[in-house]
N, CA and C of each residue as an Amber inpcrd file, in Angstrom:
protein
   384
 -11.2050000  -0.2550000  14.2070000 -11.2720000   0.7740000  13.1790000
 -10.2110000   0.4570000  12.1280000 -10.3170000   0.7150000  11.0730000
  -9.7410000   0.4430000   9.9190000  -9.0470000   1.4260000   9.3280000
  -7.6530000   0.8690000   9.2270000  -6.4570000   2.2280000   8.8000000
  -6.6160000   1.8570000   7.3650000  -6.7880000   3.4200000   6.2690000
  -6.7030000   3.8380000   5.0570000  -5.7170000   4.8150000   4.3320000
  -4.6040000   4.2490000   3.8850000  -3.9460000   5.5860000   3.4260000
  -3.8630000   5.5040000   1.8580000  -4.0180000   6.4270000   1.9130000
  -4.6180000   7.1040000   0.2570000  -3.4950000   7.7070000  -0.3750000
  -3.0520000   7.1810000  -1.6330000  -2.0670000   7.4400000  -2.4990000
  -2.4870000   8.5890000  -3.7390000  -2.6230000   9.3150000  -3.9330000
  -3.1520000  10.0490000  -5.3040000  -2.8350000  11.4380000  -5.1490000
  -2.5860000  11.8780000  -6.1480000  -1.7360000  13.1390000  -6.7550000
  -2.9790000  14.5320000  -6.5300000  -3.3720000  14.2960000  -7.0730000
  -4.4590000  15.2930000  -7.6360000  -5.1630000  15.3210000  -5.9390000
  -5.0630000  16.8210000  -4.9360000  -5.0760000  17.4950000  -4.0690000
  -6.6580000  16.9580000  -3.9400000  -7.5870000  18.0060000  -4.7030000
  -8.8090000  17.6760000  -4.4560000  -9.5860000  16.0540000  -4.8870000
  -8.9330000  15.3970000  -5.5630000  -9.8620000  14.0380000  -5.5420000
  -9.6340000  13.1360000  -3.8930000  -7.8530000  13.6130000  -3.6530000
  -7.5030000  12.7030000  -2.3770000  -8.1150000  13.5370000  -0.9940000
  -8.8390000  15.0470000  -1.4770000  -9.2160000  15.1990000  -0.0430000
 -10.4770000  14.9500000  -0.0100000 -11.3300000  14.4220000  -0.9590000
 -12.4140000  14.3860000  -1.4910000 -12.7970000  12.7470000  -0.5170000
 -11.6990000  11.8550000  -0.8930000 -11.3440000  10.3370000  -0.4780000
 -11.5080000  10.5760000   0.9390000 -10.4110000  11.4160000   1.6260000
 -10.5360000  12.0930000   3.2180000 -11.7420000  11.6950000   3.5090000
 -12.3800000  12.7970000   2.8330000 -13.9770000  13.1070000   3.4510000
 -14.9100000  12.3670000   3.6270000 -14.7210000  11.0080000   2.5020000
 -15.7240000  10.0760000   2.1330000 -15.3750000   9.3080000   3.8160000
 -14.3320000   9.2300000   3.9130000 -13.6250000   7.7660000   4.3650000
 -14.0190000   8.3740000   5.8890000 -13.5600000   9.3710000   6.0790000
 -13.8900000  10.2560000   7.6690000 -15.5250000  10.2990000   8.0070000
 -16.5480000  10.1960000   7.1190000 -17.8490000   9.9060000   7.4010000
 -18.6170000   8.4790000   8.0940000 -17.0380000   8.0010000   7.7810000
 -17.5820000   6.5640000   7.9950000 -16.9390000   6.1930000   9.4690000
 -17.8270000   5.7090000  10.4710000 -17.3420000   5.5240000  11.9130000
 -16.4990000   4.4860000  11.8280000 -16.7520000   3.4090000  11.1510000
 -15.5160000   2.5150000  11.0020000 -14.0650000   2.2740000  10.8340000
 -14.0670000   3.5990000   9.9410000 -12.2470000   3.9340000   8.5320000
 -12.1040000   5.1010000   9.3900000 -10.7470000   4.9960000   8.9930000
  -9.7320000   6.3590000   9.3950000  -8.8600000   6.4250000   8.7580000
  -8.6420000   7.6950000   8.1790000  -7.1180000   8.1260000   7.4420000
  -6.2000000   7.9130000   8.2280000  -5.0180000   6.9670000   7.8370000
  -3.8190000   6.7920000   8.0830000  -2.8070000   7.5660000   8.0640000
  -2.8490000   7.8450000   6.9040000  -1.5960000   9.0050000   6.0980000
  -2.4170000   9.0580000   4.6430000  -1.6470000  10.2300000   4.0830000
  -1.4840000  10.3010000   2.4100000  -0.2860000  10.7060000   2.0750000
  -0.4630000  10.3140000   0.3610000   0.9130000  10.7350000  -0.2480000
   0.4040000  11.5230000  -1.5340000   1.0710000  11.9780000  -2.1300000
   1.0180000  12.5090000  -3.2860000   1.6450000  12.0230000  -4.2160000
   2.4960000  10.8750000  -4.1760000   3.7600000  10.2640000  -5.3750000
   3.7570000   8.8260000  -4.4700000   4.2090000   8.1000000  -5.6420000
   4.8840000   6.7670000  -4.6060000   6.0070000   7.2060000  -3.9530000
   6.7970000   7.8740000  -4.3750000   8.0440000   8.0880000  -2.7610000
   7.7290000   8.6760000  -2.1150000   6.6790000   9.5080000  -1.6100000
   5.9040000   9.7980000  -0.4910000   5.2590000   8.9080000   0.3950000
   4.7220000   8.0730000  -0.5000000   3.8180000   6.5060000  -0.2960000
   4.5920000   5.9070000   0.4780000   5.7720000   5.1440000  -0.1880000
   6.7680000   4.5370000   0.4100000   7.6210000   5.2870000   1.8020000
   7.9710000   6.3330000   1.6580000   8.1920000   7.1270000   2.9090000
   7.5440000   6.9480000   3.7430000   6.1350000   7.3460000   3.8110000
   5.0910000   7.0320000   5.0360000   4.9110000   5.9140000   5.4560000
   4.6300000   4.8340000   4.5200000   4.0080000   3.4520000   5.0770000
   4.4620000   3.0030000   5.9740000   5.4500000   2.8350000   6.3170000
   5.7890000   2.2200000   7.8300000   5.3440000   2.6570000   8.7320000
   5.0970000   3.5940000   8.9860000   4.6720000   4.5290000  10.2290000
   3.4000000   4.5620000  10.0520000   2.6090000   4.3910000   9.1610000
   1.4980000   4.6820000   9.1880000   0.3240000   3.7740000   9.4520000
   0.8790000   2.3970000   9.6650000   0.4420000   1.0480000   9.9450000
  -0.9090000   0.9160000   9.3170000  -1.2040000   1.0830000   8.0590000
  -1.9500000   1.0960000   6.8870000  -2.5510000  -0.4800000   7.1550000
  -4.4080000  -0.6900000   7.1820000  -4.8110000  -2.1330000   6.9210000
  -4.7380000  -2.0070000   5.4620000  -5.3770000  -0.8230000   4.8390000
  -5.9420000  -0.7850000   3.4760000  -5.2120000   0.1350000   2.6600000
  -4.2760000  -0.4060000   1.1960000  -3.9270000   1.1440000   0.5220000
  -5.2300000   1.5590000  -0.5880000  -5.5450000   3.0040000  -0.7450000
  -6.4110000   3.3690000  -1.9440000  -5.0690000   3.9870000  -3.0780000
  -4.9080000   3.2430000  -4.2920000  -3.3660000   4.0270000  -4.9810000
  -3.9030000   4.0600000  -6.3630000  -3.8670000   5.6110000  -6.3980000
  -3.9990000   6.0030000  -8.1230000  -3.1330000   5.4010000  -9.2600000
  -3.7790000   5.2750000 -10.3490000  -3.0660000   4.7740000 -11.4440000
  -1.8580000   5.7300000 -11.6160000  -2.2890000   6.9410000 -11.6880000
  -1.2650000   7.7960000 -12.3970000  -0.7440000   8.7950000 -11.3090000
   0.8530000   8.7920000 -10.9870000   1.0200000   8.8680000 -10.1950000
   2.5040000  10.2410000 -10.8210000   2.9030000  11.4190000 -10.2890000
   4.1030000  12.2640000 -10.8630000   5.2910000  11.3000000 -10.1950000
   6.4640000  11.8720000 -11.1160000   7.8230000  10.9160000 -10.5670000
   8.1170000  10.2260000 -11.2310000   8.8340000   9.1060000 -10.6510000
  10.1220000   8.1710000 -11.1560000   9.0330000   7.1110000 -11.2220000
   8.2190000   6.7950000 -10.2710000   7.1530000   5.8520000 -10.0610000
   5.7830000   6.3910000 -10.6200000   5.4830000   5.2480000 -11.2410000
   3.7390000   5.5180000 -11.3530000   2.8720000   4.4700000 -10.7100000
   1.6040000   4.4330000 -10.5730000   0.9900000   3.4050000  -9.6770000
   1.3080000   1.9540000  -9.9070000   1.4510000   2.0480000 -11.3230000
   1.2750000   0.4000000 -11.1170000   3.2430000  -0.0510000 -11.0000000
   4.0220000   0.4980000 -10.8720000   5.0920000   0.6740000 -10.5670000
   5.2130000   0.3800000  -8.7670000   4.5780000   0.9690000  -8.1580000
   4.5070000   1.4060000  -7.0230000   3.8570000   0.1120000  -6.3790000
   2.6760000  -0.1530000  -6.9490000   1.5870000  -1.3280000  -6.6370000
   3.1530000  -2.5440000  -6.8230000   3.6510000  -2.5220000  -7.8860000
   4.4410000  -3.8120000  -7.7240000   5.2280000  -3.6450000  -6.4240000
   6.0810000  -2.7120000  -6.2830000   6.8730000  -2.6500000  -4.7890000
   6.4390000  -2.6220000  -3.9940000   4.9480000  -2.3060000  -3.3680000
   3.8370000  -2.4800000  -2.0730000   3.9870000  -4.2170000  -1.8190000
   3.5190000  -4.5370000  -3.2110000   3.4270000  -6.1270000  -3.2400000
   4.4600000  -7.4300000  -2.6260000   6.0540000  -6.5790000  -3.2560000
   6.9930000  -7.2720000  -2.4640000   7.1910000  -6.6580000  -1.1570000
   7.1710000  -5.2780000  -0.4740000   7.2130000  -4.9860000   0.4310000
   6.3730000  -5.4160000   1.7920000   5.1450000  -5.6640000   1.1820000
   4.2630000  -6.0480000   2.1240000   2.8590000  -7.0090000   1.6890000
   3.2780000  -8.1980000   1.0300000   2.5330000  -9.3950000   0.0480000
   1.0180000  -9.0390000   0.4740000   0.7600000  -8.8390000   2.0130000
  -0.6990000  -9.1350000   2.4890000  -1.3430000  -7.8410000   2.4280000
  -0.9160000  -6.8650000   2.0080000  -1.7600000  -5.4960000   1.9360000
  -2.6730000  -5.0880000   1.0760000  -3.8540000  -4.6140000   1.5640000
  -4.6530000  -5.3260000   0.3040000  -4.6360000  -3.6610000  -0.0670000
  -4.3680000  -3.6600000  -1.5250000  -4.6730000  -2.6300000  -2.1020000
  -5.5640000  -2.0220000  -3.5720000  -6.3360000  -1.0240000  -3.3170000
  -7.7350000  -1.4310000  -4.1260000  -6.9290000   0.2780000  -4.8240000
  -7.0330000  -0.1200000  -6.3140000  -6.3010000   0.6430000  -7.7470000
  -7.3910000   1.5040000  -8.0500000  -7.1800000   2.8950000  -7.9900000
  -7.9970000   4.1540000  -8.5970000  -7.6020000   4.5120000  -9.9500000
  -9.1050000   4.6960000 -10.7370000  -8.2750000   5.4900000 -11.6960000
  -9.6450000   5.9770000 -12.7790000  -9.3060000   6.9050000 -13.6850000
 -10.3100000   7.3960000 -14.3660000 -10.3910000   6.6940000 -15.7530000
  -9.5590000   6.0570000 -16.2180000  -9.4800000   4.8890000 -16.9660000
 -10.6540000   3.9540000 -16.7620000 -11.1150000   3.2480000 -18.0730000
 -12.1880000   2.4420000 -17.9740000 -11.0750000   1.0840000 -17.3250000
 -12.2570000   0.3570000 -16.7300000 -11.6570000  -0.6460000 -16.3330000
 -10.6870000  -2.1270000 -16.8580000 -10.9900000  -1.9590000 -18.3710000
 -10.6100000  -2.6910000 -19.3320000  -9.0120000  -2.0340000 -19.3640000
  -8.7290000  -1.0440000 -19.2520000  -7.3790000  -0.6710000 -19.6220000
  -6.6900000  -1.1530000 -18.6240000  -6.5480000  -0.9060000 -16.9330000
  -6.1790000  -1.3190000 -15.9210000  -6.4140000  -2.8270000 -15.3220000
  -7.4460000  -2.7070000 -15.5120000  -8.2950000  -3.9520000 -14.6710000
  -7.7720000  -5.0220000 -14.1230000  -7.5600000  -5.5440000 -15.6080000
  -6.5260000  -7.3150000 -15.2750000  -4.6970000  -7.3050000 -15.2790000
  -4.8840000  -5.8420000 -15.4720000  -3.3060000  -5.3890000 -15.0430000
  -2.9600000  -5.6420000 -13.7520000  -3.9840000  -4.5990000 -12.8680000
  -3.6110000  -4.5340000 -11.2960000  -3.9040000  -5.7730000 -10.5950000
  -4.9840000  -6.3070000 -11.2690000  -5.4610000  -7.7980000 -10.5550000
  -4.5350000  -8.9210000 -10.6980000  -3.5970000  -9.2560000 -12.0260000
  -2.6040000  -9.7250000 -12.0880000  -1.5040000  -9.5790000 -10.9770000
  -1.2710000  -8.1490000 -10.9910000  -0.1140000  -7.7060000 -10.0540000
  -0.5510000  -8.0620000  -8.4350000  -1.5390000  -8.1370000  -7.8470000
  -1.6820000  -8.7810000  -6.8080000  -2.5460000  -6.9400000  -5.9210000
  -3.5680000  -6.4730000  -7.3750000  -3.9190000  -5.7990000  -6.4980000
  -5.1290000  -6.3130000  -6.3340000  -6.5580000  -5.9560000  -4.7700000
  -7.4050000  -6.5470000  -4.2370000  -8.4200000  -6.1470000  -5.2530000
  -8.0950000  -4.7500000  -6.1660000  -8.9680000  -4.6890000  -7.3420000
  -9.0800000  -3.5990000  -7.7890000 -10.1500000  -3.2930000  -8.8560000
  -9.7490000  -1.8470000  -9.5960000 -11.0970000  -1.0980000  -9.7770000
 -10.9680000   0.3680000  -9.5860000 -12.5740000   0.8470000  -9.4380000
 -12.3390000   2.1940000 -10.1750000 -13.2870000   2.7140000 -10.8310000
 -12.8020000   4.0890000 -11.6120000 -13.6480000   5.1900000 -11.0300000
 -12.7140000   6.1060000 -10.6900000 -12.8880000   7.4970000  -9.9510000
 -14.2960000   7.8580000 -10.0540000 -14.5140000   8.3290000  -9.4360000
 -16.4790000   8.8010000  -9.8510000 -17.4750000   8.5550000  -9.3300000
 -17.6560000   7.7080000  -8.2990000 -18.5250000   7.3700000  -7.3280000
 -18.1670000   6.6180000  -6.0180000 -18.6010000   7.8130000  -5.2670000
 -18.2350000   7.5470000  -3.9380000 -18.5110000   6.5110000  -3.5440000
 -19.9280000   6.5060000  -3.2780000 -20.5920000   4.7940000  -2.7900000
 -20.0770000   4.1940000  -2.4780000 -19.5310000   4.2260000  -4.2960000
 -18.5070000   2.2190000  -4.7480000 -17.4620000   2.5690000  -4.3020000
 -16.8990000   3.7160000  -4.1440000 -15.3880000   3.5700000  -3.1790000
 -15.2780000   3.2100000  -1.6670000 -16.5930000   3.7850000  -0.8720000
 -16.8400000   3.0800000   0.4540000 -16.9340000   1.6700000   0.4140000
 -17.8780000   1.2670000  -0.1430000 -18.2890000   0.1920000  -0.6650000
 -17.0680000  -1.1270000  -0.6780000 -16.1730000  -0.9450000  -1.8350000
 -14.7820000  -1.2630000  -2.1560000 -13.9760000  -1.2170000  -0.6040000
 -13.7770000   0.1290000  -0.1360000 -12.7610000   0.1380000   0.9010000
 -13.2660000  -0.6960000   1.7870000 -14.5440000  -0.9740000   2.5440000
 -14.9540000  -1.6840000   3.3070000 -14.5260000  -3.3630000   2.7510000
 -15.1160000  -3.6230000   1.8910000 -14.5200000  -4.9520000   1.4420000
 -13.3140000  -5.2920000   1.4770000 -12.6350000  -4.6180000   1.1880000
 -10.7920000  -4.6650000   1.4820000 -11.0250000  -5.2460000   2.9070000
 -11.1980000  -4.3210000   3.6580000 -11.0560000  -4.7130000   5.4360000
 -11.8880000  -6.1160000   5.6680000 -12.9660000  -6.2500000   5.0920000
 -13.3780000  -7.3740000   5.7170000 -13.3090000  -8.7910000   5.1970000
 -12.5220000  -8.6860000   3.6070000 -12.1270000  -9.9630000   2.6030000
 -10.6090000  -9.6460000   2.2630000  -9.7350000 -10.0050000   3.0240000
  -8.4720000  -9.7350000   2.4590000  -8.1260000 -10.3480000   1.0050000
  -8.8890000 -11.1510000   0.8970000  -8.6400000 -11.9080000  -0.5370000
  -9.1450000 -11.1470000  -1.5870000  -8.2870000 -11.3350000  -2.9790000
  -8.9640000 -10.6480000  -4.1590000 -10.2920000 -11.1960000  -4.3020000
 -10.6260000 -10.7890000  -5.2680000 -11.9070000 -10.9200000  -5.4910000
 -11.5810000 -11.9160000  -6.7630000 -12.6450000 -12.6130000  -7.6170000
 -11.9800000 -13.5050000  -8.5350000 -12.5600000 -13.1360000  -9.9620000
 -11.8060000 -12.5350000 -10.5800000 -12.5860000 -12.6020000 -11.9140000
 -13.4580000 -13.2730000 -12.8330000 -14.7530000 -12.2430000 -13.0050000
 -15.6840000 -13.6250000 -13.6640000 -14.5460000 -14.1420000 -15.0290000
């Protein structure tokens, strides 16, 4: 089974993520956070395969802030970037930074979809 912990601010989109991810016999919620120093607080304990981490994040940290310190903290974690932003704004930001990739809020599917791929391709994906 596949550990998921879900980074994002906004109450109802991350319990929304819960729900998707808990339907699926495979995934299981790990932990959540609401901020990256929540994020960072938990992760150890929470022995996370997969992070889901919002762009926009309250605090000192914002996601892609956060995404960089996941990166040195833990190089092999594959973490797939939320956000309501078109993908052109983020995209080759997070993929640069060493995230597994970037998907915009709004359809579940592609977020199962996405999270499953994390678990079973640790590698990014490669930009056309």
């Amino acid at each position: 089974m596949a550990r998921v912990f879900i980074v994002e601010d906004h109450p109802v989109v991350r319990r929304g993520y819960v729900a998707f991810i808990r339907r699926e016999a495979d995934l299981e919620v790990c932990g959540e956070a609401g901020s990256a120093e929540e994020a960072l607080a938990a992760l150890p304990a929470a022995q996370a395969d997969v992070v889901v981490l919002d762009v926009s994040l309250p605090g000192g940290m914002n996601g892609i802030d956060l995404l960089r310190e996941l990166k040195q903290l833990y190089p092999d974690l594959p973490v797939l970037v939320v956000s309501g932003n078109e993908e052109a704004v983020y995209g080759d930001l997070v993929v640069g930074l060493g995230a597994w990739g970037y998907l915009m809020k709004g359809n579940a599917e592609a977020f199962v979809q996405a999270v499953r791929a994390m678990v079973a391709d640790t590698q990014p994906p490669k930009n056309p």
